[in-house]
C-alpha positions as CSV (number, residue, x, y, z in Angstrom):
1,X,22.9,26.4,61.5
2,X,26.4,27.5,61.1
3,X,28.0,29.1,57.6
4,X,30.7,27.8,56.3
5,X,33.2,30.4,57.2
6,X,31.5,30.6,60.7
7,X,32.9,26.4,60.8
8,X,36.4,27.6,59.5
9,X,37.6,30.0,62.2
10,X,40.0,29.1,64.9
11,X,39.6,27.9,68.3
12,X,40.8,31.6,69.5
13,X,38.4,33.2,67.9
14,X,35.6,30.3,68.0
15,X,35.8,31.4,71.8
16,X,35.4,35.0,71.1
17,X,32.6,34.4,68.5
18,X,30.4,31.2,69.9
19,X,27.3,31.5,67.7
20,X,24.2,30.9,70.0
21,X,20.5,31.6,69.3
22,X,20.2,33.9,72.0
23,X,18.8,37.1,70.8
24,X,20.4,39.8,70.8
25,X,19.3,42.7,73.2
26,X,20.2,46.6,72.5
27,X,24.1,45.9,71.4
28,X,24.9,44.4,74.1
29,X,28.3,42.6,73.1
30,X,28.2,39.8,76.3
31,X,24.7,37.6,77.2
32,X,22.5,39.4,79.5
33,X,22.4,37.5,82.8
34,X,18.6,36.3,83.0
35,X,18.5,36.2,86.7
36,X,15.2,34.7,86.3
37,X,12.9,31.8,88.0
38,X,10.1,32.0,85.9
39,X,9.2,32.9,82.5
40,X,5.3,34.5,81.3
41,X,3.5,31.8,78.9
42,X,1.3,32.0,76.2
43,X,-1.0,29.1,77.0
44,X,-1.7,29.3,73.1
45,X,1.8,28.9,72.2
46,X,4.6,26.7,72.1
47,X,6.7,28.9,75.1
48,X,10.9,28.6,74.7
49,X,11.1,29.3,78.2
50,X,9.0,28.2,81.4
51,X,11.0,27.3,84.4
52,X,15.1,28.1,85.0
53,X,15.7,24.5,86.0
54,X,14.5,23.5,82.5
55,X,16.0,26.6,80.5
56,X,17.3,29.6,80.9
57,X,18.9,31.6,78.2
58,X,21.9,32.7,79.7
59,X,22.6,28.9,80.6
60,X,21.7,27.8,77.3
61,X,24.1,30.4,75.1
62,X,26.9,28.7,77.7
63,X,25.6,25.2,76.8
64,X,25.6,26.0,72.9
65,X,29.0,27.5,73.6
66,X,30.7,24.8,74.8
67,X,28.7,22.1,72.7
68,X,30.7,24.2,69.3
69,X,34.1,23.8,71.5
70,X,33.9,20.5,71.8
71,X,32.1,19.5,68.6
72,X,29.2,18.5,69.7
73,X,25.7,17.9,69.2
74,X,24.6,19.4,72.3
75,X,25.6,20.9,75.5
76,X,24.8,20.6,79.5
77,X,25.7,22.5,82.0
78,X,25.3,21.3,85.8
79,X,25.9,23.3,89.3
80,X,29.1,21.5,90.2
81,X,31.4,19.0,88.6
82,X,30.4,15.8,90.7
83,X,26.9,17.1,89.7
84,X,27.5,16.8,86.1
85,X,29.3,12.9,86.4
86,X,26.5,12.0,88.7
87,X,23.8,13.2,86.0
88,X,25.5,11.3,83.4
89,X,25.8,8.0,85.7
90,X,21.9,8.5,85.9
91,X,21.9,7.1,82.7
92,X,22.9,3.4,83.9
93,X,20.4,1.1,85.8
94,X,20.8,-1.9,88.3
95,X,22.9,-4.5,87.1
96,X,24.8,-2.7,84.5
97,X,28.4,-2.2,84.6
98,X,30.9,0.8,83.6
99,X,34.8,-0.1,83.0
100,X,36.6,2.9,84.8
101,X,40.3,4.0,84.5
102,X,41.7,2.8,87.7
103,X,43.4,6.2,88.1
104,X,41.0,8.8,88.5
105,X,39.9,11.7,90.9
106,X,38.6,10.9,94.2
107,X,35.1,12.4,93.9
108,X,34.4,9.9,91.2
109,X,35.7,6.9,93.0
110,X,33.6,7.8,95.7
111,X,30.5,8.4,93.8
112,X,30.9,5.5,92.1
113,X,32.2,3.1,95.0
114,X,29.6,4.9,97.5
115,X,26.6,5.7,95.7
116,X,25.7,4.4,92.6
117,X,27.0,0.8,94.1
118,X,23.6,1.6,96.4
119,X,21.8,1.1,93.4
120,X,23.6,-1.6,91.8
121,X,25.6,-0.6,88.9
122,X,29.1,-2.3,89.2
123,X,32.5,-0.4,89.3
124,X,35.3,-2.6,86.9
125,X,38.6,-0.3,87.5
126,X,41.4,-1.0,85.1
127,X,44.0,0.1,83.3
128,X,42.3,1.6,80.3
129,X,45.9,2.7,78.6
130,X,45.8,-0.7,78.0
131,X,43.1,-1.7,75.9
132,X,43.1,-5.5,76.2
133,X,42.4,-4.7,80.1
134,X,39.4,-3.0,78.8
135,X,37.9,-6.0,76.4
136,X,38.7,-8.5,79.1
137,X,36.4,-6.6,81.4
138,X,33.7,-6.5,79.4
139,X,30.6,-8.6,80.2
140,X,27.0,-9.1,79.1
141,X,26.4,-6.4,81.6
142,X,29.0,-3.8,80.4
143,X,27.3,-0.4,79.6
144,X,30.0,2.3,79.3
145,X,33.7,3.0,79.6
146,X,34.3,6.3,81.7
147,X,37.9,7.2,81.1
148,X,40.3,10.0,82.7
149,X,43.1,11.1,80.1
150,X,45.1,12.7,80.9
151,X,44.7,10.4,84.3
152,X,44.2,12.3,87.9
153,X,46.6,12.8,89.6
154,X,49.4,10.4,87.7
155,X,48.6,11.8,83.9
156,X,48.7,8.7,82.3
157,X,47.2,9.0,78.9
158,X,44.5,6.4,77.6
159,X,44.4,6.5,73.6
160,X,40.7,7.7,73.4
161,X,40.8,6.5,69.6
162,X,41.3,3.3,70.2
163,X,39.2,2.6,73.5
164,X,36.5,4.3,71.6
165,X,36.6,2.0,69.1
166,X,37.2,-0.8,71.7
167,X,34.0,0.1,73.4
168,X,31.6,0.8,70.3
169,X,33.0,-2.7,69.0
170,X,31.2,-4.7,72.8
171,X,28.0,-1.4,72.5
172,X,29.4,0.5,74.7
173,X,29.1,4.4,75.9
174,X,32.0,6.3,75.7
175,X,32.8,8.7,78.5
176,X,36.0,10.9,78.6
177,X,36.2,13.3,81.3
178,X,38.0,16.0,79.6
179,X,39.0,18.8,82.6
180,X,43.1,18.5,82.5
181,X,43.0,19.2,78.6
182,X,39.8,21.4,77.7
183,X,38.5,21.3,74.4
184,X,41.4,23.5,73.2
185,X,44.0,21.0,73.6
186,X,42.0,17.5,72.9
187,X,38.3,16.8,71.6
188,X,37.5,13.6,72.7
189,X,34.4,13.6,70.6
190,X,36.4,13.6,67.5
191,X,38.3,10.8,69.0
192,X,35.3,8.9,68.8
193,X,34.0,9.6,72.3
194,X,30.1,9.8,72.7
195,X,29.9,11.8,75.7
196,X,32.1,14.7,77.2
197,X,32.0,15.3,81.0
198,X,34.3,18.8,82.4
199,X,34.6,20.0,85.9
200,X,34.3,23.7,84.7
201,X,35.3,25.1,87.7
202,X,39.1,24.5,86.6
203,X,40.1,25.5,83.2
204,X,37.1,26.6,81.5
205,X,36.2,28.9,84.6
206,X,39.5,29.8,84.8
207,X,39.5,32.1,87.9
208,X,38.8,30.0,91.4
209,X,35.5,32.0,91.4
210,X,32.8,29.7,90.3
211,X,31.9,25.9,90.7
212,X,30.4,24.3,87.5
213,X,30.1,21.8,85.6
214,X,29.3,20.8,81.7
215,X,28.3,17.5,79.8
216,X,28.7,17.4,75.8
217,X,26.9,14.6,74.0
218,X,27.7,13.4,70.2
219,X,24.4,12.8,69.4
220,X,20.9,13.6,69.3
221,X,19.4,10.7,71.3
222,X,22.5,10.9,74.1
223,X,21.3,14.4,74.5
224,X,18.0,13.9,75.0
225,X,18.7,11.3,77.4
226,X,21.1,13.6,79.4
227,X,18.5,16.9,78.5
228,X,15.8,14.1,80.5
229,X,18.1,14.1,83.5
230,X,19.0,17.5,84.1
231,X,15.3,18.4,83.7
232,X,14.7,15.8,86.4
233,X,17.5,15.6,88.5
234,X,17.7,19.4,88.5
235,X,21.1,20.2,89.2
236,X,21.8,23.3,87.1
237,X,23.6,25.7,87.0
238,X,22.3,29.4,88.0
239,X,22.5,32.4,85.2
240,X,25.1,33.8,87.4
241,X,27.4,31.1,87.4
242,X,26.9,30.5,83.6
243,X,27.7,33.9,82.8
244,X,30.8,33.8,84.7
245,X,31.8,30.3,82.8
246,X,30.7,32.4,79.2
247,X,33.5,35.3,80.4
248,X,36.1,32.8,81.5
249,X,36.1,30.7,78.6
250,X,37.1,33.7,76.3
251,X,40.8,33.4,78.1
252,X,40.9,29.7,77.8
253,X,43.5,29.9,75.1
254,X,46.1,32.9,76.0
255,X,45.9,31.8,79.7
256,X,46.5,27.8,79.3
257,X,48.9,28.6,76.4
258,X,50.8,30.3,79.0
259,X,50.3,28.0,81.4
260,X,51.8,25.2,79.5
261,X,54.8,26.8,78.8
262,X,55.6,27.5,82.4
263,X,54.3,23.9,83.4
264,X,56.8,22.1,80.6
265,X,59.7,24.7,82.4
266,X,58.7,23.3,85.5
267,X,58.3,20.0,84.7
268,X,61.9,19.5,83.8
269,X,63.5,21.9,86.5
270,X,61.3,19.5,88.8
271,X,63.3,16.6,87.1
272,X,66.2,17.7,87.7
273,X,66.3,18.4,91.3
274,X,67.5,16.2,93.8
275,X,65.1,16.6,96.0
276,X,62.4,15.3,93.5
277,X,61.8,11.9,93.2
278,X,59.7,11.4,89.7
279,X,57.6,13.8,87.8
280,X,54.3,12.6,86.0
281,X,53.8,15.1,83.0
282,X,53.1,14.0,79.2
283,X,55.5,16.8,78.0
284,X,58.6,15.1,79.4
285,X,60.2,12.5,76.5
286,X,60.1,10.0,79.1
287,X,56.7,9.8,79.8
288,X,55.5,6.4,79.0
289,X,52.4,8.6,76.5
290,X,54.4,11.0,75.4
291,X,54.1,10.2,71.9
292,X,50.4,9.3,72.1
293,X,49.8,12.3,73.6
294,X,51.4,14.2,71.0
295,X,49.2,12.6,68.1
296,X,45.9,12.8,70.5
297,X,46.2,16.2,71.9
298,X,47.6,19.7,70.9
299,X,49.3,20.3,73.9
300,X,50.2,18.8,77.3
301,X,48.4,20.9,79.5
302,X,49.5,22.4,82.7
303,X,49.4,19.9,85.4
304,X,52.3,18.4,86.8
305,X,52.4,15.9,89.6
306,X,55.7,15.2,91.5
307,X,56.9,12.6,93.9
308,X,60.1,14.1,96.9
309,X,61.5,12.2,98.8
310,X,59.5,11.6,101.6
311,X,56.1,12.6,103.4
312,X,57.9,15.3,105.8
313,X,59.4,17.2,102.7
314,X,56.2,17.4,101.3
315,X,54.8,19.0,104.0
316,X,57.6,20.9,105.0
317,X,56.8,22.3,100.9
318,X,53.1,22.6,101.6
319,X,53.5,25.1,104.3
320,X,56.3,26.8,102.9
321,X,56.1,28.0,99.6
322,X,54.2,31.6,99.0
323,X,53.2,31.6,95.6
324,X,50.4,28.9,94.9
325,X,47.8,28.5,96.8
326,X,47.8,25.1,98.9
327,X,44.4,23.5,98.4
328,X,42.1,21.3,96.3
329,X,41.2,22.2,92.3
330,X,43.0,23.4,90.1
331,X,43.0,25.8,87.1
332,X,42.9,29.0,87.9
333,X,45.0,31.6,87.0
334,X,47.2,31.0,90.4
335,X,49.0,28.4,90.6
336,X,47.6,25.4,93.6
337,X,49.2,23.2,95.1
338,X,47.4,19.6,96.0
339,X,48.4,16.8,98.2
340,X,46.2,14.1,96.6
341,X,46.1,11.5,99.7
342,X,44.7,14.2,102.2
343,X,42.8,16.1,99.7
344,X,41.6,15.6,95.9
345,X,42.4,11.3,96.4
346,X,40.9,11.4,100.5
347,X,37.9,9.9,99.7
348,X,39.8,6.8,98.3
349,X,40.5,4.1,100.9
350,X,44.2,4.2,101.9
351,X,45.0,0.8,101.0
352,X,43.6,1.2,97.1
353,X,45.5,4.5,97.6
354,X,48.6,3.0,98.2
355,X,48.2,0.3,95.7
356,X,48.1,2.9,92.5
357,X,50.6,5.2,93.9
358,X,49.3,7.7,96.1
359,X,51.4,8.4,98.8
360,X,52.4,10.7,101.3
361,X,55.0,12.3,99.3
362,X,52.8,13.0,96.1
363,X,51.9,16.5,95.1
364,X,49.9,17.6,92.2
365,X,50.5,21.4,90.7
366,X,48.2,23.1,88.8
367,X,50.2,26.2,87.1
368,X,49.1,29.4,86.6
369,X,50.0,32.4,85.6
370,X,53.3,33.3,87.5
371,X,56.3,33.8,85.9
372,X,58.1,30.7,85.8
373,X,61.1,31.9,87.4
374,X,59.3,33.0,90.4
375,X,57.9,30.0,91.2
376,X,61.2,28.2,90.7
377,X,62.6,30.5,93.0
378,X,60.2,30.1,95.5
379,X,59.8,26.1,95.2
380,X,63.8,25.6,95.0
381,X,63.7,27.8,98.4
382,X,61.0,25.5,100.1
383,X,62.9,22.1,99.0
384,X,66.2,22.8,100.4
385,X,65.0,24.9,103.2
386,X,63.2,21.4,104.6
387,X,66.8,19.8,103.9
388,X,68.8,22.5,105.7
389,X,66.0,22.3,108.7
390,X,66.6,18.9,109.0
391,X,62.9,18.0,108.3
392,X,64.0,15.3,106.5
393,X,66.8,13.0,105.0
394,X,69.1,12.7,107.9
C-alpha cells in the first residue's frame, strides 16, 4: 500500500522511485535479474514463486511498475506486443463482437481479420473519433471497443472520455492501446478506460533493444481474467527483457520530452515544404484533434506521419537520408523512418489500404534524439535531391 506522499510525487520521479514488493537484496539500487525457471517450494507453505511463466520477480516489480504509471490496478507484461493484444483478445469467445478504430496498426488488423475471425469473434471497424459510429455498431453481441488514439499511422485522436462512457453505457470493455502516448503523456484509465494494452518495445523500452509488451487492467476481476491468460497462454516476458524495460522506463520522461520538441519543429518545417503534401500530427493547430488532444493528453508525442508528393519521392527519401534508421517500430532514441504500406500497414489488404489513406507516398517518423537541425538538414537534402535527380515531378 502506498503512503500518501509516496501517491503525491511526480511522474519523473514516480519513474525513478516505482514502489514494488520486491525485496530488497544487499543495496542493491536496480532489481536483481532472476534468471530463473524454477523456484524451491515448501510443500507446507503457501510458495510466492513456483514456475517463471507464472511469476517471476523481476517481471513482477516491471508489472507493478508500470501498473503505478498508468494507474492501475494491476500490471502484465507479455514477450512481444502482438503477444500482449492477442492475450487480451483471449478474453472474447465465439460470436462476440469488438468495435475497432478503423485506423490502426497492421499487426492488429491482421490478428484480428486473420486469427481470431478463425474462432468467430467479429471485427466492426469504424471511425471511433466519432462516437455515434461507435453506438450504431453496437449489437446484442458487442463485447469491447479496442481503440488506437493517437491512431496508427494517421494520428487521429478518439476522445477516450467519451467512448468510454459510450461503451460502459451498451456493457462494454474498454481497450485503448496506449504505445504513441505512454502513460506520461495520457492515462487512458483515468479517462475511463478498463484495460491498457502497450507495445513496450517503443517508448517504454526506449532503446531498439528489446521486444515487449505490457497490459494494465482497472480492476481486480479484469486482472484476474488477464492474470488467467498469461498463466495459460504463456507468453511472457523473460527476466532479461523485463529488466531491460525496468532501466528504459527511468528515461521515458527526459528522452520523449525531447523528442516532442524536435517532432513539433519537424512537424511544421515538414508543413512548410513543397515537397510535402500533408502532415498528420496533433501538435499542428490544424489538426482536426488538436484541441481534444490538448485536454486529453499532456503532450502530443513524437510521431509524425507525412504525405510527398508521390511514391518515387518517397523512395527516393527512404534510401537517401542518413540519419534515421529506415525500418518498422518506432521509439527509440534514433529516429526511424516507416513506409506503412510495405511495412508496419503490409499486412492490410491493399484495397482497405487504399480506402483509409495509405498510399505509396505515406511515411511515418518516429523522432528521436537528433538534434532537430540535423535531421532537417539531412531530410531537406533527400527531398530536393529526388527533385533535382529528376526522380519525380517532371
Amino acid at each position: 500500500m502506498l503512503t500518501e506522499n509516496e501517491r503525491s510525487l511526480q511522474f519523473g520521479t514516480k519513474l525513478i522511485h516505482a514502489k514494488t514488493d520486491i525485496g530488497e537484496h544487499y543495496g542493491a539500487v536496480s532489481v536483481p535479474i532472476y534468471q530463473v525457471s524454477t523456484f524451491h517450494q515448501d510443500v507446507e507453505e503457501t510458495n510466492r514463486y513456483d514456475y517463471s511463466r507464472s511469476g517471476n520477480p523481476t517481471r513482477e516489480a516491471l508489472e507493478q511498475t508500470v501498473a503505478q504509471l498508468e494507474g492501475g490496478n494491476a500490471g502484465f507484461a507479455f514477450s512481444t506486443g502482438m503477444a500482449a493484444i492477442s492475450s487480451v483478445l483471449c478474453l472474447f469467445q465465439s460470436g462476440d463482437e469488438i468495435i475497432v478504430s478503423h485506423d490502426i496498426y497492421g499487426g492488429t488488423y491482421r490478428v484480428l481479420t486473420q486469427l481470431f475471425s478463425k474462432f468467430g469473434i467479429k471485427t466492426v471497424f469504424v471511425d471511433t473519433t466519432k462516437v455515434e459510429e461507435i453506438e450504431k455498431a453496437v449489437t446484442s453481441q458487442t463485447k469491447a471497443l479496442y481503440i488506437e488514439s493517437p491512431s496508427n499511422p494517421f494520428l487521429n485522436v478518439t476522445d477516450i472520455r467519451k467512448a468510454s462512457e459510450a461503451a460502459k453505457k451498451h456493457g462494454l470493455i474498454t481497450i485503448v492501446d496506449n504505445t504513441f502516448m505512454t502513460p506520461y503523456l495520457q492515462q487512458p484509465l483515468a479517462l475511463g478506460a478498463d484495460i491498457v494494452i502497450h507495445s513496450a518495445t517503443k517508448y517504454i523500452g526506449g532503446h531498439s533493444d528489446v521486444v515487449a509488451g505490457v497490459v494494465i487492467t482497472s480492476s481486480e476481476a479484469l486482472a484476474k481474467e488477464v492474470k488467467f491468460v498469461q498463466n495459460a497462454f504463456g507468453a511472457v516476458l523473460g527476466p532479461q527483457d523485463s529488466w531491460l524495460l525496468l532501466r528504459g522506463l527511468k528515461t521515458l520522461k527526459v528522452r520523449l520530452a525531447q523528442q516532442q520538441q524536435t517532432a513539433e519543429k519537424l512537424a511544421y518545417w515538414l508543413k512548410n515544404h513543397p515537397l510535402v503534401e500533408k502532415v498528420y500530427y496533433p501538435g499542428l493547430t490544424e489538426h482536426p484533434h488538436h484541441e481534444l488532444s490538448k485536454r486529453q493528453a499532456s503532450g502530443f508525442g513524437a510521431i509524425i506521419s507525412f504525405k510527398v508528393k508521390d511514391e518515387q519521392l518517397a523512395h527516393h527519401f527512404l534510401k537517401t537520408v542518413t540519419l534515421p534508421a529506415v525500418g518498422v517500430s518506432l521509439g527509440g532514441v534514433e529516429s526511424i523512418l516507416t513506409h506503412p504500406a510495405t511495412m508496419s500497414h503490409a499486412s492490410i489488404p491493399k484495397e482497405a489500404r487504399e480506402e483509409i489513406g495509405i498510399t505509396g507516398s505515406l511515411l511515418r517518423l518516429s523522432v528521436g534524439l537528433e538534434e532537430a537541425e540535423d535531421l532537417q538538414e539531412d531530410f531537406a537534402h533527400a527531398l530536393e535531391s529526388g527533385l533535382l535527380s529528376n526522380t519525380v515531378l517532371k
